[in-house]
SEKOLRO-925038 format. One line per 5 residues: for each residue x, y, z of C-alpha. Coordinates in nm, 3 decimals. Each point is the difference from the previous one (the first is absolute). Layout:
// residues N
X Y Z  ...
//
This chain:
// residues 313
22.368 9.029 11.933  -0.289 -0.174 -0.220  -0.265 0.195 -0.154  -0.326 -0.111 0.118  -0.239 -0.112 -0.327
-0.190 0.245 -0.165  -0.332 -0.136 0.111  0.077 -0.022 0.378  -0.191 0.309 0.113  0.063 0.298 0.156
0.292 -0.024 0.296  -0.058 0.190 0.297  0.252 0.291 0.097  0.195 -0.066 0.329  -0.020 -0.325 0.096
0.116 -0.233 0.272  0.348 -0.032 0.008  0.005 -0.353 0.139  -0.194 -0.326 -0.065  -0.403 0.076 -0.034
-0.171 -0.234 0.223  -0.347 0.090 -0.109  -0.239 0.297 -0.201  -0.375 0.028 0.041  -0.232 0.198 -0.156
-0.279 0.222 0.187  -0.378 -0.149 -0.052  -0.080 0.374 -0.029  0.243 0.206 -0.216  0.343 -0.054 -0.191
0.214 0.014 0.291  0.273 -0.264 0.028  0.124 -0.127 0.329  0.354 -0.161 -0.022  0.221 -0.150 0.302
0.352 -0.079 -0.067  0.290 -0.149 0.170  0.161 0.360 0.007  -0.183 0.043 0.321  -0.278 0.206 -0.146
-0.388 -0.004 -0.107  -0.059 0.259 -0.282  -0.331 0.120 -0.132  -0.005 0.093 -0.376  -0.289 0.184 -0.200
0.053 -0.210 -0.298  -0.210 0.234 -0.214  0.259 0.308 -0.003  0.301 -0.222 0.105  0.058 0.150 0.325
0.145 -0.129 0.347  -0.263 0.129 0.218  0.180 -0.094 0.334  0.193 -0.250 0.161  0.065 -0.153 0.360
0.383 -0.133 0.124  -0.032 -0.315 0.213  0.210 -0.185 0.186  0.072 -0.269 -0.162  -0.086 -0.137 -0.340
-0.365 0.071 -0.113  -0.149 -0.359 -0.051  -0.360 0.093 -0.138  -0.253 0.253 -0.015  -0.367 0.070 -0.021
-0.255 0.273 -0.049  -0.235 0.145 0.260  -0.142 0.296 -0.203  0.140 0.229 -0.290  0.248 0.127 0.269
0.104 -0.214 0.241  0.073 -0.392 0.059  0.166 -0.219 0.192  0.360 -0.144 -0.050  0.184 -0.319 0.145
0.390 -0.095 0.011  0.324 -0.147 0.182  -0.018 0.235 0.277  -0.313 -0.222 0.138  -0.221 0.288 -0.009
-0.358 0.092 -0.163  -0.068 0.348 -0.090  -0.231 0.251 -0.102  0.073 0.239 -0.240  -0.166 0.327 -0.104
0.158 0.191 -0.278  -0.147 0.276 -0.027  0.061 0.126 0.348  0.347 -0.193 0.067  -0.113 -0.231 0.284
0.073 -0.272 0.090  -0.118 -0.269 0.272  0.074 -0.345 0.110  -0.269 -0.224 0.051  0.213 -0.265 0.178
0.295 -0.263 -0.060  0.046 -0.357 -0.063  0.307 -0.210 0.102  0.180 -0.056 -0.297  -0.024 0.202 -0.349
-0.365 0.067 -0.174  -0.031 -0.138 -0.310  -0.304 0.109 -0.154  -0.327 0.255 0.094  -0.361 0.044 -0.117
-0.262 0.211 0.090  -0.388 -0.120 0.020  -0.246 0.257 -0.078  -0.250 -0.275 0.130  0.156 0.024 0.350
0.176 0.277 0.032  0.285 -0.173 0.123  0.384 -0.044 -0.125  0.114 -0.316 -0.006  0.395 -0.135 -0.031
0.164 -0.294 -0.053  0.371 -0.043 0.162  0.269 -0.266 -0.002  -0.092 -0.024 0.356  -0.234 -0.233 -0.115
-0.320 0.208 0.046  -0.277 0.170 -0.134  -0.101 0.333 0.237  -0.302 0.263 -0.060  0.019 0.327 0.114
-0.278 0.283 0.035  0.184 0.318 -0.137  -0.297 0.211 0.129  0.150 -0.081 0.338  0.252 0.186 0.159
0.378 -0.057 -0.029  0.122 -0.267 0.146  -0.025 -0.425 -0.046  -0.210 -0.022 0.357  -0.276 0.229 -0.205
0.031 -0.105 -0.318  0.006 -0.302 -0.053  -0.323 -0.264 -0.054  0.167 -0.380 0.009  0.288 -0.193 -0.004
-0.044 -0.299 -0.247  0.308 -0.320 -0.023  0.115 -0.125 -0.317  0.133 -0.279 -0.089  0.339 0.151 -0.144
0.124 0.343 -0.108  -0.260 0.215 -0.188  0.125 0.078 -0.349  -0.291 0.153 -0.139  -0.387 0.130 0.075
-0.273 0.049 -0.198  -0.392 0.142 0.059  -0.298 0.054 -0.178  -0.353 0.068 0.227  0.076 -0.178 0.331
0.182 -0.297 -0.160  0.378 0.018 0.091  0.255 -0.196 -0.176  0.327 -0.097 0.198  0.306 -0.132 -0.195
0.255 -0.142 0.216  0.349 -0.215 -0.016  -0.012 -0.375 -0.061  -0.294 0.064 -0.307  -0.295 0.017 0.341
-0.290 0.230 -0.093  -0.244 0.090 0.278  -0.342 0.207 -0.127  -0.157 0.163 0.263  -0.337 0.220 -0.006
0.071 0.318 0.224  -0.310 -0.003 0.173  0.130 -0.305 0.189  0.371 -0.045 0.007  0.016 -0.247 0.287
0.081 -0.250 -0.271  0.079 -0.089 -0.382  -0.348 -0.034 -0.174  0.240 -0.241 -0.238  0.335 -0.139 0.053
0.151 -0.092 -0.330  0.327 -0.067 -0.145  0.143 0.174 -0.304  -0.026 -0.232 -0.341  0.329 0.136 -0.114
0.344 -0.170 0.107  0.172 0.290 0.101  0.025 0.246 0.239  -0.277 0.266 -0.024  0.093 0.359 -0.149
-0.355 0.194 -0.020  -0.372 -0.070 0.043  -0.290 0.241 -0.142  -0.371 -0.027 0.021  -0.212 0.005 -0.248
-0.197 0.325 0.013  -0.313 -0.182 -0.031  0.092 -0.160 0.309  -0.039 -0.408 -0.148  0.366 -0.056 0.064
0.368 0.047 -0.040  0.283 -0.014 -0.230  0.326 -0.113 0.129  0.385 0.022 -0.085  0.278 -0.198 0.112
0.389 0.098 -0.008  0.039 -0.212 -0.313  -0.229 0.187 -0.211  -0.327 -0.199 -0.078  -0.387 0.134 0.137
-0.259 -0.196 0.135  -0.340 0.114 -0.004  -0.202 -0.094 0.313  -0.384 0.031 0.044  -0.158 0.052 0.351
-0.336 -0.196 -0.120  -0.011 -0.153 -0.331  -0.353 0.051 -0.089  0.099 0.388 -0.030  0.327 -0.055 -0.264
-0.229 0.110 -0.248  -0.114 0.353 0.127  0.308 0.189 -0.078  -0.026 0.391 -0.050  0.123 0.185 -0.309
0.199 -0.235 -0.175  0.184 -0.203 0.303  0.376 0.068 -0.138  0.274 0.083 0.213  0.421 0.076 -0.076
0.255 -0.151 0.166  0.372 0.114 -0.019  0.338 -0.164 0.009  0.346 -0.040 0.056  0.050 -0.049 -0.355
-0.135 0.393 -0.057  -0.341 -0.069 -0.153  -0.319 0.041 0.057  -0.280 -0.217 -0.086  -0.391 0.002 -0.003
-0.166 -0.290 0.034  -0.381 -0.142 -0.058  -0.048 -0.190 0.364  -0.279 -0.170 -0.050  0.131 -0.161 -0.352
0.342 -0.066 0.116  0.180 0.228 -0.301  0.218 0.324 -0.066  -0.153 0.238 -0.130  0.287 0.277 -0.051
0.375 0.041 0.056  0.142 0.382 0.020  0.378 0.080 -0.104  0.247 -0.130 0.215  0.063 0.292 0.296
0.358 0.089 0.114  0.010 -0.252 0.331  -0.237 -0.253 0.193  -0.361 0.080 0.069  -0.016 0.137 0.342
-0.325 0.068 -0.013  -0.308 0.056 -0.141  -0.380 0.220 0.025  -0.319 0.066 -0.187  -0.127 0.354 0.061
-0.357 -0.041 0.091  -0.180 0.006 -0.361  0.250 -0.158 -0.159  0.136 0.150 -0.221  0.355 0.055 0.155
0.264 -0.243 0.089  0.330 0.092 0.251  0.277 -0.208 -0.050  0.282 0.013 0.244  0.302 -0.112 -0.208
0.243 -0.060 0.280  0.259 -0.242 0.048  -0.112 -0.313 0.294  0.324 -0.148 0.054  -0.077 -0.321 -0.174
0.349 -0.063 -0.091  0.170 0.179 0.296  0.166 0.307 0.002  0.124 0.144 -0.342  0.004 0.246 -0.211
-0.373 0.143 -0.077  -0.243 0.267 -0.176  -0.103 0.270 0.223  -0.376 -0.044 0.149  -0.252 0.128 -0.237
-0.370 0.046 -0.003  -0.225 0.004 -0.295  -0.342 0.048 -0.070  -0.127 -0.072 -0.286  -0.335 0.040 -0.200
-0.213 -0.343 0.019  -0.172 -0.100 -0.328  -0.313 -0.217 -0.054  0.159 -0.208 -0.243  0.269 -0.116 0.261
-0.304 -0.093 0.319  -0.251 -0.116 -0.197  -0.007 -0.385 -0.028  -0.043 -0.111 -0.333  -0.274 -0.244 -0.106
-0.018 -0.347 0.027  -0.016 -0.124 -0.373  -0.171 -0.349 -0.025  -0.004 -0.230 -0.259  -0.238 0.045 -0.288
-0.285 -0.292 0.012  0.013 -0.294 -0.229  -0.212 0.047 -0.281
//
């Protein structure tokens, strides 16, 4: 077994013990939510490395999401979405979809959960409802493929799906697609991700390259904070990158396997990285899953300067 490098953060103390499908930070606290193809969603308090729960499922756990410090929701391959509330041990299921659920998010805007499946749908479900899909859930909503990945910020709602469509959607009227666009990338979409000034998206394909997508662009220029985001691959690295100027701004060490995953904590100034083997080259030998969180340093966000030319004399 491979040591990780020095410099990539603290790991976490019992993690999954199969493939980590995703990790997200709360917007409130420390807490880490992580769902893994071991069947379970676990809920860490990064700030005294402790497991502060975790739920069994039936099947593997295909994403996760946040409701409050304490509870979230949680999608898989047994078809089903749930809510779950640590701190009491409950758990509820909102409702199913035909085939496996790839991906959840939860809008504070709405109030409503919404899923994306490889039945080819997008669903939205009232949690405040009781159990049961007759009660809970708001809409129904065709794709044009398999949904592989979902992204929100406000009411805007990103959907991924197979053959490189992306639909964008504003939740206060999902009848239809405000846009219906195709990815600029060749191959197959991995991941999209809003930008959390809400002007557009970044998206990754299977073969490793990002596009960065703008919803209008007359607002590309009123990014937040400093408009970087990391990406993470099979190859074990991490990388930040300047958006808006095209350009890498940092590479960490190497980690022990592929990139699962990766989240911000809400100032900042943390990064989880799920190192955790994807099955890019089939089954073989691999590192254990590991999660790290590391410390997040100006010098590796901020973009640097433009320099120009001096002026002819």
């Amino acid at each position: 077994m491979s040591l990780p490098p020095p410099s990539a953060g603290r790991e976490l103390a019992n993690p999954p013990s199969d493939g980590i499908s995703n990790l997200r930070f709360s917007n409130t606290s420390d807490h880490l939510l992580v769902s893994s193809w071991d069947k379970r969603v676990r809920l860490y308090d990064v700030s005294t490395n402790s497991l502060k729960g975790e739920f069994l499922h039936g099947g593997a756990v295909l994403d996760c999401c946040f409701h409050d410090d304490s509870s979230g929701f949680s999608v898989g391959s047994d078809n089903k979405v749930r809510r779950i509330v640590f701190n009491v041990g409950k758990e509820d299921v909102l409702g199913m979809h035909e085939k496996p659920v790839r991906c959840v998010e939860y809008s504070y805007a709405a109030g409503q959960v919404i899923t994306g499946s490889w039945d080819k749908t997008v669903k939205c479900w009232d949690p405040r409802g009781a159990s049961g899909p007759e009660r809970t859930q708001v809409g129904t909503y065709l794709q044009p493929e398999r949904v592989y990945s979902l992204s929100l910020v406000g009411n805007r709602l990103v959907v991924a799906t197979a053959g490189r469509h992306v639909n964008i959607y504003d939740l206060r009227n999902m009848s239809q697609p405000e846009q219906r666009r195709e990815s600029s990338l060749k191959y197959q979409t991995r991941c999209v991700r809003s930008y959390p000034n809400g002007t557009g998206y970044a998206l990754s394909s299977v073969e490793g390259r990002v596009a960065m997508e703008f919803f209008d662009l007359s607002e590309a220029a009123q990014a937040k904070n400093y408009g970087t985001f990391a990406t993470g691959g099979c190859d074990g690295f991490v990388n930040i990158w300047d958006g808006n100027n095209k350009k890498r701004l940092y590479q960490y060490s190497k980690y022990p396997s592929s990139i699962a995953a990766l989240s911000f904590s809400r100032d900042g100034q943390l990064l989880a990285v799920a190192s955790s083997y994807t099955f890019e080259e089939g089954e073989k030998s691999h590192e254990p899953e590991a999660i790290f969180v590391r410390n997040v340093n100006e010098i590796e966000v901020k973009p640097k300067p433009k320099a120009y030319p001096n002026p002819a004399a």
